[in-house]
C-alpha positions as CSV (number, residue, x, y, z in Angstrom):
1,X,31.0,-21.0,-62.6
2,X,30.8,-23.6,-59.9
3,X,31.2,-21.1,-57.6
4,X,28.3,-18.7,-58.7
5,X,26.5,-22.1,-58.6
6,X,27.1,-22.8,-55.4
7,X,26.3,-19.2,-54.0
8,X,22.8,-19.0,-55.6
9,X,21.1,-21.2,-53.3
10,X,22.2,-19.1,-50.4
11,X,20.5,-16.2,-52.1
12,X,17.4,-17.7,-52.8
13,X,17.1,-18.9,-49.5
14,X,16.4,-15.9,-47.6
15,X,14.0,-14.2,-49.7
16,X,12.0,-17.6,-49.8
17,X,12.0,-17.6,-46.6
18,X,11.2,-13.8,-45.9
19,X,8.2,-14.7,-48.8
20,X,7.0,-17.7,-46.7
21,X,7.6,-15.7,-43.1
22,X,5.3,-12.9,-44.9
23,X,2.6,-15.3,-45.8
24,X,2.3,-16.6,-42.8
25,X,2.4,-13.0,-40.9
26,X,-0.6,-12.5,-43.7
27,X,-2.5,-15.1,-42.9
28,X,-2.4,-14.4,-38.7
29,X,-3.8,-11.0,-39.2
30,X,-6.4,-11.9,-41.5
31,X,-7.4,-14.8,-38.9
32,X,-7.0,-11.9,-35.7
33,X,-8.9,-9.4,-37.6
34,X,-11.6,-12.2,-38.2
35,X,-11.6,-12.8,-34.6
36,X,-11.9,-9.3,-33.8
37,X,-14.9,-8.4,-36.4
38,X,-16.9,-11.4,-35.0
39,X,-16.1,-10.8,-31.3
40,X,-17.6,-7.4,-32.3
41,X,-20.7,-8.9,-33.6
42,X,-21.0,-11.0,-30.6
43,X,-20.7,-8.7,-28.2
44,X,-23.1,-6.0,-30.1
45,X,-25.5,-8.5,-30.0
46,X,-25.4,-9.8,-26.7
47,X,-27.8,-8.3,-25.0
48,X,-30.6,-8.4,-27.5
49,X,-29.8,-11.8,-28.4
50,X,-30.0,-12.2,-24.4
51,X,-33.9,-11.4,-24.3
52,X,-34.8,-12.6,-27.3
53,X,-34.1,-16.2,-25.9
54,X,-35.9,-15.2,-22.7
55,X,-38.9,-13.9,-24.4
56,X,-38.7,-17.5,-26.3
57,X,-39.0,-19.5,-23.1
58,X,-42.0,-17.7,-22.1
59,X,-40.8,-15.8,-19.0
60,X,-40.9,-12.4,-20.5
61,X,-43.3,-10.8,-23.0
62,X,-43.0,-9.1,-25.9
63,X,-43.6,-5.8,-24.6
64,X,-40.9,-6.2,-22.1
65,X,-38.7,-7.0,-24.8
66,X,-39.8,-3.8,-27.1
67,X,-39.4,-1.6,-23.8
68,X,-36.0,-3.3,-22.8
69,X,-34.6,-3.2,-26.7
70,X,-35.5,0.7,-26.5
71,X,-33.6,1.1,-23.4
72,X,-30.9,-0.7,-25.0
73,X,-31.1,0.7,-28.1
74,X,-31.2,4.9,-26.0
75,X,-28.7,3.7,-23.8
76,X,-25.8,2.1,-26.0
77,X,-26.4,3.7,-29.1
78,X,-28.4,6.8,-28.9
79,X,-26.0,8.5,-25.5
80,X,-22.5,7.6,-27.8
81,X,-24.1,9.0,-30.7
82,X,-25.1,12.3,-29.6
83,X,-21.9,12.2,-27.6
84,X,-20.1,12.1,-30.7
85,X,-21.9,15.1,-32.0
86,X,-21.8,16.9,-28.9
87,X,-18.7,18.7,-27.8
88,X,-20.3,20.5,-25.0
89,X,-21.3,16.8,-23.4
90,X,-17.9,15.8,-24.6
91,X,-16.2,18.6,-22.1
92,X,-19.0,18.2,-19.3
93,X,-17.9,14.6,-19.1
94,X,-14.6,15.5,-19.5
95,X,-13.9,18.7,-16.8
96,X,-17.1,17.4,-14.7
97,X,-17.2,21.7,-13.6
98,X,-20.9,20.7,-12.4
99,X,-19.6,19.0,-9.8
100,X,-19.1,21.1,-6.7
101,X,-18.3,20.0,-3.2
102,X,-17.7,20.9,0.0
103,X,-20.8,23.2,-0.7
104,X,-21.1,27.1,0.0
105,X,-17.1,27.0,0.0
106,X,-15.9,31.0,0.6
107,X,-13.0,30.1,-2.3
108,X,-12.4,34.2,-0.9
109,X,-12.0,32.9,2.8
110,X,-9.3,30.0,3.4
111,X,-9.3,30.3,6.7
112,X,-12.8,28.4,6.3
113,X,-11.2,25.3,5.5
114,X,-8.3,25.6,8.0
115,X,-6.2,27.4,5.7
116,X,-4.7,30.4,8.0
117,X,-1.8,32.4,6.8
118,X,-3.3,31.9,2.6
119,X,-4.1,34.7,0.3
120,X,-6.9,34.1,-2.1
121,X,-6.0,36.3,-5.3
122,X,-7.4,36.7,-8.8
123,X,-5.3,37.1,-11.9
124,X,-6.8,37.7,-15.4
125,X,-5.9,35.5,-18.7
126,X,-5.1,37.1,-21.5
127,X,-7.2,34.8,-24.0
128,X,-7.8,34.9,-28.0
129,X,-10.6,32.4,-28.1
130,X,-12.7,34.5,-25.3
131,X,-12.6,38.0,-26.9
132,X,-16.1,38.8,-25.5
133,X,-14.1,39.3,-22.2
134,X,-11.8,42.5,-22.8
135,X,-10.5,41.9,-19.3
136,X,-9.4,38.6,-20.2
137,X,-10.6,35.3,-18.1
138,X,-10.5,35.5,-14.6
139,X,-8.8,32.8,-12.6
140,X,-9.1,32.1,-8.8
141,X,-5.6,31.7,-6.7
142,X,-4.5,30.7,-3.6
143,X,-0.9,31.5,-2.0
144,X,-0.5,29.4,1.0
145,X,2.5,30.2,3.4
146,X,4.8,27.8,4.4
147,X,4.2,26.9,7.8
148,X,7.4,28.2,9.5
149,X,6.7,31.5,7.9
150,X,3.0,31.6,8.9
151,X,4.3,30.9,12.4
152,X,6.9,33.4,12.4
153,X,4.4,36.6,11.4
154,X,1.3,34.9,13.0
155,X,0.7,38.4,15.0
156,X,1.5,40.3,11.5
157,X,-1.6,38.0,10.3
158,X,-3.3,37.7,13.2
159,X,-3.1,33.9,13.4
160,X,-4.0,32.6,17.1
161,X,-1.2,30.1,17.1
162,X,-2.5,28.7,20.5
163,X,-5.4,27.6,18.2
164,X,-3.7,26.0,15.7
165,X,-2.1,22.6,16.5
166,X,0.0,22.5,13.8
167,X,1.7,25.7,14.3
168,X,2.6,24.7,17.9
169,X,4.4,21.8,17.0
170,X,6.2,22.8,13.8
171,X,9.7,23.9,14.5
172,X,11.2,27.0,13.3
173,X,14.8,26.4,11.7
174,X,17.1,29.0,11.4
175,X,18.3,30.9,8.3
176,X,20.9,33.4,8.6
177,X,19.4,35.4,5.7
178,X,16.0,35.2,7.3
179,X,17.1,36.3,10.4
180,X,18.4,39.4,9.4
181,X,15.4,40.3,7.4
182,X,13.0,39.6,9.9
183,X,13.2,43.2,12.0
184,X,13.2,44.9,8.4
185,X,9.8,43.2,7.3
186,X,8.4,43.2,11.1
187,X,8.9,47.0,10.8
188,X,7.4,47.1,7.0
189,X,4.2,45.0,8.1
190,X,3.8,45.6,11.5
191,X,-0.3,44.3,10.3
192,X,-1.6,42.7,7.3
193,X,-4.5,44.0,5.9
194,X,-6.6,43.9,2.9
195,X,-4.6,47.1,2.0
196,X,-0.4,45.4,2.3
197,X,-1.6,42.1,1.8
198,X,-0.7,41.3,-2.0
199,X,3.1,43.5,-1.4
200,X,3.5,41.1,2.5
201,X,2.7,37.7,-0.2
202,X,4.9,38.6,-2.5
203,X,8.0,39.9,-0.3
204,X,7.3,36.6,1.5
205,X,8.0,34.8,-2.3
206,X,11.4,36.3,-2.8
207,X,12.5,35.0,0.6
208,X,14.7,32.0,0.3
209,X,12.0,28.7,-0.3
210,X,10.7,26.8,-2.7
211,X,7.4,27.4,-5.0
212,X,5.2,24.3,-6.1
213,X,2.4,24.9,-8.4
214,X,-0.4,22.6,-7.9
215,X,-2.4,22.2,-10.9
216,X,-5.8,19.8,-9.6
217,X,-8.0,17.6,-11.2
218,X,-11.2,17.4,-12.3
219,X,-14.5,18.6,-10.2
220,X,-15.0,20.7,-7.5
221,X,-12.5,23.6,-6.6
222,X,-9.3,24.5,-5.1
223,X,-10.7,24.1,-1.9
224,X,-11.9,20.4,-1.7
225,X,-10.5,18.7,1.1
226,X,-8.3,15.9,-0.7
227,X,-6.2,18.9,-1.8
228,X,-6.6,21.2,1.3
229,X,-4.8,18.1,2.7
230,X,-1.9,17.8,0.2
231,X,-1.6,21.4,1.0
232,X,-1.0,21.1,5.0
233,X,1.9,18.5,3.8
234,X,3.5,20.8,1.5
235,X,3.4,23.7,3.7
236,X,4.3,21.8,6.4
237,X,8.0,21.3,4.1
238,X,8.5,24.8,4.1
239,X,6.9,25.1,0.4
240,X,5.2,27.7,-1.0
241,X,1.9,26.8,-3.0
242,X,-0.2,28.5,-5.2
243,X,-3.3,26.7,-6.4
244,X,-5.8,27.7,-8.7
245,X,-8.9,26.8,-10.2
246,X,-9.0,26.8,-14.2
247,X,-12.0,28.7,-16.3
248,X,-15.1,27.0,-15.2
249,X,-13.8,25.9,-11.6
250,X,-14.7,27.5,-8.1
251,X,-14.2,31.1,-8.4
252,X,-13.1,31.3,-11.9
253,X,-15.2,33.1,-14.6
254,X,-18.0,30.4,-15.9
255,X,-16.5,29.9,-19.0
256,X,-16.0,26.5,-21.0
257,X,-12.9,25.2,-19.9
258,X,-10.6,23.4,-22.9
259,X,-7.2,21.7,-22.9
260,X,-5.3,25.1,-24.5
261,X,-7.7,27.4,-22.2
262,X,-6.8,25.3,-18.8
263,X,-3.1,24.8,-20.1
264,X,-3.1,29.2,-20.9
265,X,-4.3,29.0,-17.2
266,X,-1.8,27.7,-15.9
267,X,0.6,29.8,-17.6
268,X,-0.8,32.7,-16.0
269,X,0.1,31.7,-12.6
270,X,3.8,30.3,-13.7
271,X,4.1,33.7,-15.1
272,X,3.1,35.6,-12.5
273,X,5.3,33.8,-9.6
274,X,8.3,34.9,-12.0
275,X,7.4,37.9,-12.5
276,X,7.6,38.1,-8.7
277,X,10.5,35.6,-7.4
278,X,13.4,33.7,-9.0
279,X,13.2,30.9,-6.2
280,X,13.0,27.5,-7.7
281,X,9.4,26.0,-8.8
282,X,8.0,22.3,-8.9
283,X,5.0,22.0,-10.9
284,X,2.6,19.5,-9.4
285,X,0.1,18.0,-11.3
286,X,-2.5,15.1,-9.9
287,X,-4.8,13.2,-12.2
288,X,-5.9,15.6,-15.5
289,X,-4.1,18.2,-14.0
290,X,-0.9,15.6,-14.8
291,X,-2.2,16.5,-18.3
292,X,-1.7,20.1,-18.0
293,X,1.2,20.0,-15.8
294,X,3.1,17.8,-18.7
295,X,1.9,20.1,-21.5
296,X,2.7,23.3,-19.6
297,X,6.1,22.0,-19.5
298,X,6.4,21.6,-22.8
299,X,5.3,24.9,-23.7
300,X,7.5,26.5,-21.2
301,X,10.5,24.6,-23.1
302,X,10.0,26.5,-26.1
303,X,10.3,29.8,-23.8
304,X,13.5,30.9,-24.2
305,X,13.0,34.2,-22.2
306,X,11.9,32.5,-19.2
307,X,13.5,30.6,-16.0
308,X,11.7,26.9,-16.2
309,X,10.6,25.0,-13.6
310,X,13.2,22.6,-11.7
311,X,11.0,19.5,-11.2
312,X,7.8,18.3,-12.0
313,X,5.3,15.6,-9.4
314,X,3.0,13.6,-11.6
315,X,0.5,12.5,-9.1
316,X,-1.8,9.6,-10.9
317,X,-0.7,10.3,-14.5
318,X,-2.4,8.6,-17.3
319,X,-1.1,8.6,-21.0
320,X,-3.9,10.3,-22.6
321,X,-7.4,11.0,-22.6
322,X,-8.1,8.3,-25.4
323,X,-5.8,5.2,-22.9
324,X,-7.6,7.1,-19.8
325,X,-11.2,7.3,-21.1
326,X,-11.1,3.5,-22.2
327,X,-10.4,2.4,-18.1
328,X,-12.2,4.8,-16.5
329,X,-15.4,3.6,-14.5
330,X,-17.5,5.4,-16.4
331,X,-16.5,3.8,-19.5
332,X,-17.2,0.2,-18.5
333,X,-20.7,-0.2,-19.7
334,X,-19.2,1.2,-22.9
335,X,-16.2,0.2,-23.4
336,X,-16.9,-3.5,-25.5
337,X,-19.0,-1.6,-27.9
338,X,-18.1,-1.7,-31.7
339,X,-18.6,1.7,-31.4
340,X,-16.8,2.6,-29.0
341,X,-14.3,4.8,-30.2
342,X,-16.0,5.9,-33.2
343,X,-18.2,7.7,-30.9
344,X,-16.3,8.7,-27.5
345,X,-12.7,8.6,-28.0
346,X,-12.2,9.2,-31.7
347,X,-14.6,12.3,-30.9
348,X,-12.7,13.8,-28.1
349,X,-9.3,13.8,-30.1
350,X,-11.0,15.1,-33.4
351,X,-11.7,18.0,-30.5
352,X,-8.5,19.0,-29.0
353,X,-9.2,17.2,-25.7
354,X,-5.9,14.9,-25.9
355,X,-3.8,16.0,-22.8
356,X,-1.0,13.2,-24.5
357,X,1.3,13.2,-21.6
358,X,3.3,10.3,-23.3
359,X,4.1,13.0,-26.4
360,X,4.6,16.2,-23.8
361,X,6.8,14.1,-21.3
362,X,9.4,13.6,-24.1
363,X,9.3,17.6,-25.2
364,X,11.1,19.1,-21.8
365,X,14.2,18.9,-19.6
366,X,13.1,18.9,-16.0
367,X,13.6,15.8,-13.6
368,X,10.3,13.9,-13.6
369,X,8.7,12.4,-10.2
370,X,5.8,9.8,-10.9
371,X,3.7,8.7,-7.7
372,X,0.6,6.6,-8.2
373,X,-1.2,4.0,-5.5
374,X,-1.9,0.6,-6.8
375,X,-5.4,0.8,-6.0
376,X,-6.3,4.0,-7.8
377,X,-9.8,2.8,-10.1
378,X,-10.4,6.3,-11.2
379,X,-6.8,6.5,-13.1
380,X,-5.4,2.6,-13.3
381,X,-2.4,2.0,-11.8
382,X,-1.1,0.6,-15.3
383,X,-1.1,4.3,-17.1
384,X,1.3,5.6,-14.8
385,X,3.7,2.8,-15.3
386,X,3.2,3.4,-19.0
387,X,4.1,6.7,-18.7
388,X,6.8,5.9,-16.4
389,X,7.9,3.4,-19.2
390,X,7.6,5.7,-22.4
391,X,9.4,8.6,-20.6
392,X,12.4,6.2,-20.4
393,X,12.0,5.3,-24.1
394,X,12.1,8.8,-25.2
395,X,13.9,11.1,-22.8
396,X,17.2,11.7,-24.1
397,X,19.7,10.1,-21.3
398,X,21.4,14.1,-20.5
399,X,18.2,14.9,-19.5
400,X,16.7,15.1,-15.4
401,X,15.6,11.8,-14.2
402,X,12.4,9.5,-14.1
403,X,11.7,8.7,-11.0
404,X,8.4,6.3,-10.0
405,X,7.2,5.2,-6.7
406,X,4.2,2.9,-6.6
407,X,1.8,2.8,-3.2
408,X,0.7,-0.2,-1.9
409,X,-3.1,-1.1,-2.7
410,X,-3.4,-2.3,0.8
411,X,-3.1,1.2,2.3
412,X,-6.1,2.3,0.6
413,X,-5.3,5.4,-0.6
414,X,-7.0,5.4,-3.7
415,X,-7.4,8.1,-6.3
416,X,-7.3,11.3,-4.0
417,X,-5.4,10.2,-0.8
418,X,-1.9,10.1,-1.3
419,X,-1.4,12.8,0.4
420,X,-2.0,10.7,3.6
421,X,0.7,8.2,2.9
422,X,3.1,8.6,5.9
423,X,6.2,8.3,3.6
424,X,5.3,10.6,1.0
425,X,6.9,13.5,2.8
426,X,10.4,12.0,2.7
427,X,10.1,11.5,-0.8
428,X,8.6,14.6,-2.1
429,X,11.5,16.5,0.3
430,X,14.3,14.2,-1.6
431,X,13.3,14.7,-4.6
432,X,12.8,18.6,-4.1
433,X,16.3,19.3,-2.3
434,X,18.1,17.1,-5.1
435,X,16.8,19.5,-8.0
436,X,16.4,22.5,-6.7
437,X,19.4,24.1,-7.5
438,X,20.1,22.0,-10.7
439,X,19.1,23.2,-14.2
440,X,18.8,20.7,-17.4
């Protein structure tokens, strides 16, 4: 009996103390949900609390404060409203497909923009939500040569080499397997024309060499010069590259892009390069096309018939569209609003406009290569680390690696420049060579 008697209090002690720990856990939210409803009300009534007082003192008048409230009042609760309503505003905003630059680009031409020895090809996607369009959707493509190859057929493709810098000074290694192949496909395509063209490409794919897909961001087209640039430093690697522009971009039929219709883009082109070649593929992604890179991947993972990709370049990643749409510059004047995600990011998710890298990165294999500058304002610096951070939370350990190299803000490279840092060579040719024989 004593000893039952002495065993209680150690009993009781615990759940008293869980009961008081709870209270007091009660009692902190309440007080931080208080805080937050009237930090709410605060900052909703900023503003017209703001010119009320100035209209008190006289320096304003009433009018000005009727006009200013109705500006307010459009502004901050009228645009979020019919955004919320709105989902061809809420994929405007999102894919920004009006915005087009350089102008009068010939997407048909990339020699225009310095790309010699580049094929521009269309493929057509095969898609159930645009069955107005028999053919399917037609996507615009671009196959860029690797540099030593464009310098070894530049007669074939009538390249003046003399004219081109770059091919003067880019060295030409040997490969035994090339070598020998060279007289046959000399022979074959002793000119390219419009006629051999797509069967020169695509023998040029199955050579030895490795593939990256480049999937872009939003605005503009294939062509702008940010990515022209991050081409001329692939090729210059001895990559291949095929770029493309998703429904709605450059070249691409008009239609109203969407996450599953960009993603079904891309797709396309994975399928077609291994239909052609079974040469190793990097999938390289840079700011939403991260987004579609990751949930390509993921898809592809669930493809059992099909060679994957051996590495994927996440060049500034966010987390999601709702983490992504709350930092982005466009946000700002919006962002403190009650409202706020009741009417912009609540919207886009209800939607299907997600691109949740932070679930996709966790649903495939393939080693994982995260570069983001410290001064990018368009996608903070701070997603890519938490992407960086949840992909080491809930990869399983057997799988490839996470790699993440940050870029000092100093450098300025920004949002679109990267492909100017003078180390990022080095590190996309490590990364490459390590995986490109290696399957997870």
């Amino acid at each position: 009996m004593s000893l039952n008697n002495n065993l209680q209090p150690l009993t009781e002690t615990p759940a008293t103390t869980s009961f008081y720990n709870l209270q007091a856990y009660t009692n902190c939210f309440t007080m931080y949900e208080s805080y937050k409803f009237l930090n709410v009300i605060f900052r909703a009534s900023v503003i017209p609390g703001a010119l009320m007082l100035i209209w008190l003192t006289g320096i304003i008048s009433l009018a000005v404060v009727q006009l200013c409230m109705l500006v307010f009042l459009l502004i901050f609760v009228g645009f979020p409203l019919i955004f919320r309503y709105s989902i061809t505003l809420q994929r405007g905003i999102l894919f920004l497909t009006f915005i087009t630059y350089p102008k009068d680009l010939d997407l048909s031409n990339p020699a225009t923009v310095g790309l010699f020895g580049t094929r521009s090809l269309n493929l057509s996607v095969l898609d159930p939500d645009a069955e107005e369009r028999h053919d399917g959707v037609r996507i615009g493509v671009w196959h860029v040569l690797p540099l030593q190859l464009a310098k070894r057929f530049a007669q074939e493709l009538n390249i003046d080499a003399q004219a081109h810098e770059e091919l003067e000074n880019v060295a030409v290694e040997k490969n035994e397997e090339l070598e020998q192949l060279l007289p046959v496909l000399k022979s074959e395509f002793p000119q390219v024309t419009a006629e051999n063209e797509q069967l020169f490409y695509e023998r040029m794919l199955k050579l030895p060499g490795s593939i990256v897909l480049y999937l872009h961001g939003n605005t503009a087209s294939r062509g702008s010069g940010h990515r022209v640039e991050m081409y001329q430093v692939l090729r210059k690697l001895g990559y291949h590259i095929l770029s493309l522009d998703y429904r709605g971009y450059g070249d691409s039929d008009p239609v109203a892009p969407t996450e599953e219709g960009i993603v079904r883009d891309a797709l396309t082109v994975y399928e077609y390069i291994r239909n052609v070649t079974t040469n190793p593929v990097f999938v390289w992604g840079h700011s939403l096309g991260t987004g579609v890179a990751c949930h390509l991947c993921s898809q592809l993972s669930l493809n059992f018939k099909m060679s994957l990709p051996r590495g994927v370049i996440l060049e500034a990643p966010f987390t999601n569209i709702r983490d992504e749409i709350r930092l982005h510059p466009f946000a700002r004047p919006f962002k403190d609003l009650p409202w706020f995600d009741m009417t912009i990011a609540r919207p886009m998710y209800t939607n299907n406009l997600r691109f949740e890298s932070d679930q996709h990165i966790s649903k495939f294999r393939q080693p994982v290569m995260i570069l983001h500058a410290e001064d990018d304002y368009v996608v903070p610096f701070e997603l890519g680390y938490k992407l960086y951070r949840t992909a080491l939370d809930t990869r399983a350990k057997a799988w490839g690696p996470i790699e993440f190299h940050r870029f000092s803000g100093d450098a300025g490279y920004g949002h679109k420049f990267l492909c100017r840092a003078p180390q990022l060579p080095e590190i996309v040719k490590q990364f490459v060579d390590a995986y490109r024989n290696e399957e997870f």
